[in-house]
N, C-alpha and C positions, 0 to 999 in steps of 0.2 A: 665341432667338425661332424660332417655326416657322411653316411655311406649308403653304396648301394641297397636297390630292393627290390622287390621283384618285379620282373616288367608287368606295368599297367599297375600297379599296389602304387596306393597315398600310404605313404608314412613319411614320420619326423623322428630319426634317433638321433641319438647320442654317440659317438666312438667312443667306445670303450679301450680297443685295444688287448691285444695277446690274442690268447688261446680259449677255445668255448669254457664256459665256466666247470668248475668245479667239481661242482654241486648245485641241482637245477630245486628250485620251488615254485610250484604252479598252483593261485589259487584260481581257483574257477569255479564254474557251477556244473550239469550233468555235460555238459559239451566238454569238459577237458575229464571227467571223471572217462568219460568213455562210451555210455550210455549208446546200444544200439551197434557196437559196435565189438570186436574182439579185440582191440587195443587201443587206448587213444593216444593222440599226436604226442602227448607226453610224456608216455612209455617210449615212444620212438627216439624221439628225440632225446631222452637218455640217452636210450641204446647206441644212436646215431655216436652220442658227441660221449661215450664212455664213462658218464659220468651219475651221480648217486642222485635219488630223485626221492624227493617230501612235495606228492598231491595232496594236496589238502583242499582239493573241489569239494566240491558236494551238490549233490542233485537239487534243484532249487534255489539255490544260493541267490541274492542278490549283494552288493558291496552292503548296502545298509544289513542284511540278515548277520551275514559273516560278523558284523561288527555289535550289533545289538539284539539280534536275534530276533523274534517273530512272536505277537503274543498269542497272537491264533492259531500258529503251529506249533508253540513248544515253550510258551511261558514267558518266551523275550527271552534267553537263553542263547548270550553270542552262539553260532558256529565256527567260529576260529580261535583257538586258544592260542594266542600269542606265542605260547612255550611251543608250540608245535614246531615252532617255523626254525629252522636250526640256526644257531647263532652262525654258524662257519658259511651259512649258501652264499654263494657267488651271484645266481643270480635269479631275480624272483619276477614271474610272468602273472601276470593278472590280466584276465581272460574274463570280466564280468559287464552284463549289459543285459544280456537278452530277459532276463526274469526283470528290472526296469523295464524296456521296451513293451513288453507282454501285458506289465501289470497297469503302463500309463505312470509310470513313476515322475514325481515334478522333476526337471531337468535340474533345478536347486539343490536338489536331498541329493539326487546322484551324484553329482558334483560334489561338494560334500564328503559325503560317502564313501570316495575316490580318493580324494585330500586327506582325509584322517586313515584310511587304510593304509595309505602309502605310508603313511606319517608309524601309524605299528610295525609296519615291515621294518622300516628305517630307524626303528628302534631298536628290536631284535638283532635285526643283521644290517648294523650301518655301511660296511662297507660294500653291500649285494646292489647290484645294476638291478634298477627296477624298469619293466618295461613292459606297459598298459597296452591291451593287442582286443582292436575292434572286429569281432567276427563276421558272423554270414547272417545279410537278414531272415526274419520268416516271412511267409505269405499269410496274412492274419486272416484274411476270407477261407484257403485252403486250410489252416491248422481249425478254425472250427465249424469247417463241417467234417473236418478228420477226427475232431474229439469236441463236441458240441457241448458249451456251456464253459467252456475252458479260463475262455479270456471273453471281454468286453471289447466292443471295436469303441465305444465312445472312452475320451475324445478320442479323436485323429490324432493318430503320431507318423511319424517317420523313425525308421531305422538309423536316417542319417545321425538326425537331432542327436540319437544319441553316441554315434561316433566323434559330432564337434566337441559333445560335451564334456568326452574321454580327452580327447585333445587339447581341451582347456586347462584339465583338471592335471593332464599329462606336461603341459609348458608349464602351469604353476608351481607344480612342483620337482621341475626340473627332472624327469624322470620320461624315460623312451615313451614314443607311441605308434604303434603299427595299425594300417587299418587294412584288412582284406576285404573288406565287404564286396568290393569289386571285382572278385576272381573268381567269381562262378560257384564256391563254395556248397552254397546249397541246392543246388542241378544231384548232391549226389546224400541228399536228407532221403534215410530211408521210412516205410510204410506208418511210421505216427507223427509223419510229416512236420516232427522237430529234432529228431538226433542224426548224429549220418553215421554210413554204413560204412565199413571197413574201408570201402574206395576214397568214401569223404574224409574220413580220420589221417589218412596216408597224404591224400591232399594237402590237409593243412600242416601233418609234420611236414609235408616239401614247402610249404609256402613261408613256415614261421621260419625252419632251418635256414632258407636263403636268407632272411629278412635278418639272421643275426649271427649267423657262424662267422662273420666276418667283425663281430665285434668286439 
């Protein structure tokens, strides 16, 4: 069964059913940490729905880092330690893409990447509603000449790509998927032209709230 979402939002969930969860867990990367901004959507959306929050983002994060780590940055060293994630959450949002998109990541490994992350969640906390939430694109021309040298334009990607790929990865494994990319999002990325400013962070707790407090 599915439910409402926000006008003009492509998403696919799940009904859940009852009351907003519990206990929320968000992982993400600097976009759900908050970066840029005085609180992010995830502190809100606590606040919003009452209830106990384990961020477990991290600046740079991609699904493959969180799960294997980086050898270039940190020895290959997952950034997610499974025990973090609390046995008892209700429900767990995964908020990753944009460090894929950025880096040109194969759409395979993401994919992937996605699959076996879920697959930890739903290990920890079997009975937590998982549900994969496609953000805001960047403008790759304006992020490097805003921080030059950052990322590489070759090859061509799309932002979308990587929103179907969430979506795949999201029906595979039977687990929610939201995709905002189409809400204007990033109209409110403030001056290092990747993180948003308090007005963007409020945005998207209005946009993700509607997208699941009914769930």
């Amino acid at each position: 069964m599915y439910i409402a979402v926000p006008t003009g939002a492509s998403a696919l969930h799940l009904q859940f059913g009852g009351m907003p969860p519990k206990h929320l867990t968000v992982i993400g990367d600097s976009i759900s940490v908050g970066i840029g901004a005085s609180r992010s959507y995830a502190v809100q959306l606590a606040q919003a729905w009452s209830v106990g929050l384990a961020n477990l983002s991290r600046g740079g994060a991609s699904a493959w880092r969180m799960l294997d780590g980086d050898t270039a940055v940190d020895g290959g060293k997952p950034w997610l330690d499974p025990a973090a994630i609390p046995s008892a959450t209700s429900m767990v949002i995964i908020m990753l893409g944009t460090v894929e998109y950025l880096g040109a990541y194969p759409q395979t490994m993401y994919r992937s990447s996605l699959l076996r992350l879920v697959g930890v969640v739903r290990t920890r906390a079997p009975q937590a509603k998982v549900v994969l939430i496609h953000a805001y694109p960047l403008d790759l021309r304006k992020l490097n000449a805003c921080r030059p040298g950052l990322i590489s334009m070759d090859p061509p990607r799309t932002y979308a790509e990587y929103g179907s790929t969430m979506a795949a990865a999201a029906a595979s494994a039977k687990a929610s998927y939201v995709d905002l990319s189409a809400q204007g999002i990033e109209q409110h990325i403030g001056p290092d032209c990747a993180h948003l400013t308090d007005e963007g962070q409020a945005k998207l707790h209005v946009l993700v709230d509607s997208a699941l407090r009914d769930w």
